[in-house]
Every structure is written in C-alpha cells, then in structure tokens.
VOGU-3710 file (C-alpha; in Angstrom, 3 decimals, decimal comma):
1> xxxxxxxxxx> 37,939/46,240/94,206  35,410/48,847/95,197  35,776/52,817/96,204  36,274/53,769/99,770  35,154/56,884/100,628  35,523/58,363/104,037  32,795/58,340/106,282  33,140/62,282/108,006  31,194/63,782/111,131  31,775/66,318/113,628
11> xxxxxxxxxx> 30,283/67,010/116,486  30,310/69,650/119,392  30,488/68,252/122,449  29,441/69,216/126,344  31,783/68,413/129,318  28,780/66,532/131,225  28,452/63,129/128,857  28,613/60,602/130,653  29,928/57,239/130,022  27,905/53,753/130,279
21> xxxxxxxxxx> 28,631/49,999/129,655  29,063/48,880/126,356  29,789/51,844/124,306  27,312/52,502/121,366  29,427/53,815/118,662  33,036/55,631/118,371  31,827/58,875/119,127  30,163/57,484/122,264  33,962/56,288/123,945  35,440/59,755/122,948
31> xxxxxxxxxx> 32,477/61,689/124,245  32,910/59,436/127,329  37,062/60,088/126,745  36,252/64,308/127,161  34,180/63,162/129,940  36,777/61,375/132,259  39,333/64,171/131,342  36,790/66,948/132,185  35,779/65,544/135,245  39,217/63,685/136,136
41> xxxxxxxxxx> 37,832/60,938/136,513  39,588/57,528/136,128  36,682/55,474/136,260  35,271/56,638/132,912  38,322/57,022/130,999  37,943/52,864/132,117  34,943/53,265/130,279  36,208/54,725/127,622  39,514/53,099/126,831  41,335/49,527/126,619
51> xxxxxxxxxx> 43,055/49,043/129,484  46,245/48,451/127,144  45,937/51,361/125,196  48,815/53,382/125,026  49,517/56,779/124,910  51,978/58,247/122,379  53,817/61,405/121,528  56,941/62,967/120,536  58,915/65,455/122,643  60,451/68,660/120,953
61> xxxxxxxxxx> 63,796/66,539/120,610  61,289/63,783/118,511  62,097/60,937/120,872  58,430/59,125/121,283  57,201/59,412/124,611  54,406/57,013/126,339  52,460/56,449/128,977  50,243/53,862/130,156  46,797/53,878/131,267  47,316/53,139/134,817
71> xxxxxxxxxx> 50,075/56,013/135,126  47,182/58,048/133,326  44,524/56,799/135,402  46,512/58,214/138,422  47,636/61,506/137,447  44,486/62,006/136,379  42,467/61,072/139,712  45,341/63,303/141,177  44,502/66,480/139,541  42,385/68,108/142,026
81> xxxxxxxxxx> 40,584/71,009/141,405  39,832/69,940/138,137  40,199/71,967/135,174  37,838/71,406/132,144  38,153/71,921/128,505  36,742/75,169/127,285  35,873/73,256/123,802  36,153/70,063/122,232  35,390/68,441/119,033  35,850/65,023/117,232
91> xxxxxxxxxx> 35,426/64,317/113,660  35,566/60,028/112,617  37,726/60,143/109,809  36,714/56,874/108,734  34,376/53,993/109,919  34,243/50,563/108,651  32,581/47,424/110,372  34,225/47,438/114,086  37,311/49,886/112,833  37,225/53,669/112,997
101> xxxxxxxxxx> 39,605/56,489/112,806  38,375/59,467/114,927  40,299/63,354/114,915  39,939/64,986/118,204  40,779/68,614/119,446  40,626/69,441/123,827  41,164/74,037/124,332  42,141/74,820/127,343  43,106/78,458/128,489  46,990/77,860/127,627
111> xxxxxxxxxx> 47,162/75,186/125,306  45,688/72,332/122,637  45,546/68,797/122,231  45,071/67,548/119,192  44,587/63,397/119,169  43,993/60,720/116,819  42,700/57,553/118,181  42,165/53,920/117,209  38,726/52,997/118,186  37,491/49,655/118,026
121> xxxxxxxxxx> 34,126/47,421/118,734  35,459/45,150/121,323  33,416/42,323/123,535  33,071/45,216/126,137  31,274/47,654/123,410  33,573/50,507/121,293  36,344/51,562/123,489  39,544/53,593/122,438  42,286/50,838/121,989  44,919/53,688/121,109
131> xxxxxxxxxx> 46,017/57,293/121,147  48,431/59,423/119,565  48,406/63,395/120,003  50,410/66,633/120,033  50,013/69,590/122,618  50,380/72,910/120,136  49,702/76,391/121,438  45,883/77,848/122,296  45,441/79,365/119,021  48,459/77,241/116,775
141> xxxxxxxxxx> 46,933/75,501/113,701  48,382/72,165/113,311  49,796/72,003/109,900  51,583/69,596/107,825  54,905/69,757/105,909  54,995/69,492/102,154  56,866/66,418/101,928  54,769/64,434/104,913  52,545/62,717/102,428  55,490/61,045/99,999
151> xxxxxxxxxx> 57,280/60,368/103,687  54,032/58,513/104,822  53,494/56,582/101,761  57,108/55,691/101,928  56,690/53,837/105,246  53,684/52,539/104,813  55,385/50,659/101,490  57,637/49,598/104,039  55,336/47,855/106,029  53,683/46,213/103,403
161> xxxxxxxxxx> 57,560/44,882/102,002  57,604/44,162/105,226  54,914/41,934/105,139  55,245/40,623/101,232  58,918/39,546/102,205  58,104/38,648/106,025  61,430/40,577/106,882  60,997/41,421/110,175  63,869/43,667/109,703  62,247/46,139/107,561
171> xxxxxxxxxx> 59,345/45,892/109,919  60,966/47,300/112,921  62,467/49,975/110,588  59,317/51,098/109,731  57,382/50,935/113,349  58,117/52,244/116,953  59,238/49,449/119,594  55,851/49,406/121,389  53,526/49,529/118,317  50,465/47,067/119,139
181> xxxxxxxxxx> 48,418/45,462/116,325  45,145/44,759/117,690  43,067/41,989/115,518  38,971/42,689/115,243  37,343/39,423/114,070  40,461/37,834/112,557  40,926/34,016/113,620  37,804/33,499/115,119  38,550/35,901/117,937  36,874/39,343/118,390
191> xxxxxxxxxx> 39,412/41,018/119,862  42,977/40,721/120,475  46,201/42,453/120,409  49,887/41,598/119,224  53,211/43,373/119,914  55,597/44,021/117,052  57,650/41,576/118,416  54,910/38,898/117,896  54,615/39,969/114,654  58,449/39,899/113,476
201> xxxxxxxxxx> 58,559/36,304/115,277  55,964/35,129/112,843  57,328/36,748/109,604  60,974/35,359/110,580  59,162/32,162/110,953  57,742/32,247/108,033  60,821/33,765/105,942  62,548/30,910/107,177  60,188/28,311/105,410  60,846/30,137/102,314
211> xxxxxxxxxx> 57,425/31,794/102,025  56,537/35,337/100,556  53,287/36,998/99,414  53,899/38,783/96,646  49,794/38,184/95,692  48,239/40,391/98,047  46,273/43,224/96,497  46,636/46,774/98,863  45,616/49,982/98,687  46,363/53,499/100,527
221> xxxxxxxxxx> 42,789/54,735/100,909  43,328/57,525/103,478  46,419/59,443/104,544  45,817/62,659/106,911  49,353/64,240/108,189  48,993/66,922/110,860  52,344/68,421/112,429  53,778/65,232/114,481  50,899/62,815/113,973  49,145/61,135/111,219
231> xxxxxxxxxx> 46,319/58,745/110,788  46,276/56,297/107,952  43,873/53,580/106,027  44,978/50,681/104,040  43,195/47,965/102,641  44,607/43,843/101,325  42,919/41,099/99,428  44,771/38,297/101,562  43,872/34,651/100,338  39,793/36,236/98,948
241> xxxxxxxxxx> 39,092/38,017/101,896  39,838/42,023/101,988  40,849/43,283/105,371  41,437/46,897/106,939  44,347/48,345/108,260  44,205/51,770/110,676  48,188/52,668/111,372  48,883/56,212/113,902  52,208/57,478/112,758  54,554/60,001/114,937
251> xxxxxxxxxx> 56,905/62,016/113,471  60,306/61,301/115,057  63,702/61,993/115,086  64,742/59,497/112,489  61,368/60,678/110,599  57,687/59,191/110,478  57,044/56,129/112,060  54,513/53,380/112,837  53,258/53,707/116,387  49,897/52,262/116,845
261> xxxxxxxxxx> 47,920/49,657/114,380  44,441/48,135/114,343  43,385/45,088/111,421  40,766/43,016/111,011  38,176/41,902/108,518  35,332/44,793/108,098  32,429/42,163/107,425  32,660/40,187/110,057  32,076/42,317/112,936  30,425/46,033/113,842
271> x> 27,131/47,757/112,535
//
C-alpha cells in the first residue's frame, strides 16, 4: 500500500472574498466561510457550507455543544454592526480526490477561533460539510496534552472494532450522538450523508447474519490533536478498493470522541 504524505498550504486571507457558485477548491468555501462571518452574511456562509453541516464544540464542563446552520444563519444575519476578523488563516491539512482536511484560525480583539472542518466536493462544488472548533484567548496557543495522541489512536481502534465486529455498541462508545458520515462517490452516489444511527442499524444487521471483516487492511495516516479538537486520516482496503476516512474528534467529558466523519473512495471523484 503506498505512502501518504500530507498535502500542506497556508494562506493569508482578506475579509472582502467573495463567494460564487460551485466552489473551486477547499480553500475557496473557507475563504468564502471568513467571508460570510466578516460580512455577517448568511447568504454566503450558504455558499460556503452544507446546509446540514453541523457545528460542534465542547463547553468548559466538556459536554459537546451544537448548533445548526439555520440557528447560525440567523444569529449571524442578526449581528448588526458587524465586527470583522482582524486576521485569519487556513492551512489544508490534507487533500485527497473530493476529501480534505483544512486548519483554520479567526483574531478578533478579545478572542480566537480555532476550527477544523470537513470539506468536501459535492454536486454543488466544494462546500464545508462540517465544523468543529474551540474559542481560546487573543493571544492563547492551542496546545495538546501528552497523552492526546495514544487517547486518539485508542478510539479510532475503536471505530475500526467497531466496524471489523459490526458492534454497533462499541460504535456509539466511540462517537458523539449526532456524528454524520457523509459518503463522496461511494455507491454510485456523489454525495450523501448517514447518521450514526444508520450506521449501527446496518452493522447490527449485519452482526446478526453472522458476518465480520476481519480482512480489511487500515492505516492511521494523520493524527493532529490541538486542545479540545482533533482532525484525523485513515485509510481501508475494503473488498480491492482503498477508501479515505476524515474523523473531527472533541475532547469531552468522558474523553475524546468521534464527532464528525467524511468517507469515500479518493479515485473516483475530485481533481
């Protein structure tokens, strides 16, 4: 199986792009992302994300937190004067076919956001089908505890028990309640998305046929803890064909989980 290495690019960005149709690239949805938020404007952050994209967090108790796009396409049209970023960046943390990772930062005056998103090449062009972030202090560094990468691994072995077993026990215990899978070019469909509770229908189903697969070839190619959030990249050999997995884990409570999840098969779909 051949070497991944992650694709890496950052980029300086000004408050004025603008979003359009159809979406180039990655960085063009985030750009248009900074765009909508800058300008608080709900009618490119349309542009910009999947309507069903949520938006995740902990609290400073770790009890995940989210928020839908429509509440977010509200409070944002709401919040009048509007207040731009005084900097923002992104860096892709890894692109493959119509999958990629992106790291983004917002400053403002008071505070930071720091985000990881799932973007994806959808019918409509590359749109944001998920975010995760954490709001730190202006000038707090968002660092990682010793122990996050072993913790990390450990769930992500979880989820892929989960799926050698189909236990859809020991899939819940490794995800959040609202984690979404969205499918890119799996099944003859470009793009589509699946709730956990999809999921763990289909492994019980299949559990309860008496199948496993225990022949399955994955990897960890990319794990990237910050403080509360983390970005991963796994890859599978399923039945000849090798497929991509990009997971956004949260640091709860009850430790790291699985909140966010997009799949699909890297060759047949993106540029």
């Amino acid at each position: 199986m051949r070497t991944l290495s992650a694709f890496v690019a950052t980029a300086s960005l000004s408050a004025t792009a603008a979003a359009a149709p159809g979406l180039a690239g990655p960085e063009d949805a985030v750009k248009a992302y900074f765009a909508g938020s800058d300008q608080c404007s709900s009618k490119l952050l349309r542009a910009a994300f999947d309507p069903d994209a949520h938006l995740q967090w902990v609290d400073d108790a770790g009890a995940p937190q989210t928020l839908s796009q429509l509440a977010w396409w509200t409070r944002t049209d709401a919040q009048k004067p509007c207040t731009p970023a005084i900097e923002r960046s992104l860096k892709v943390l890894d692109r493959e076919g119509p999958l990629a990772l992106v790291d983004a930062t917002s400053r403002y005056a008071t505070h930071r956001f720091h985000d990881l998103l799932l973007v994806a090449e959808t019918p409509e062009g590359w749109r944001i089908i998920d975010k995760i972030f954490d709001r730190l202090g202006p000038d707090e560094v968002p660092a990682s505890r010793p122990d996050d990468d072993a913790a990390i691994r450990k769930v992500v072995a979880d989820k892929i028990e989960a799926h050698a077993a189909y236990d859809p026990a020991l899939l819940a215990s490794s995800h959040l309640p609202e984690c979404d899978y969205s499918e890119l070019y799996v099944k003859g469909v470009a793009y589509a998305r699946d709730s956990l509770s999809a999921g763990a229908a289909d492994y019980a189903a299949k559990r309860d046929r008496g199948e496993t697969d225990r022949d399955s070839a994955w990897r960890v190619t990319l794990v990237a803890p910050s403080r509360r959030i983390a970005a991963v990249k796994t890859d599978v050999l399923y039945r000849g064909i090798r497929y991509v997995d990009h997971l956004l884990l949260l640091r709860t409570a009850s430790g790291w989980r699985i909140a966010a999840a997009a799949w699909g098969d890297p060759k047949r779909g993106g540029k």
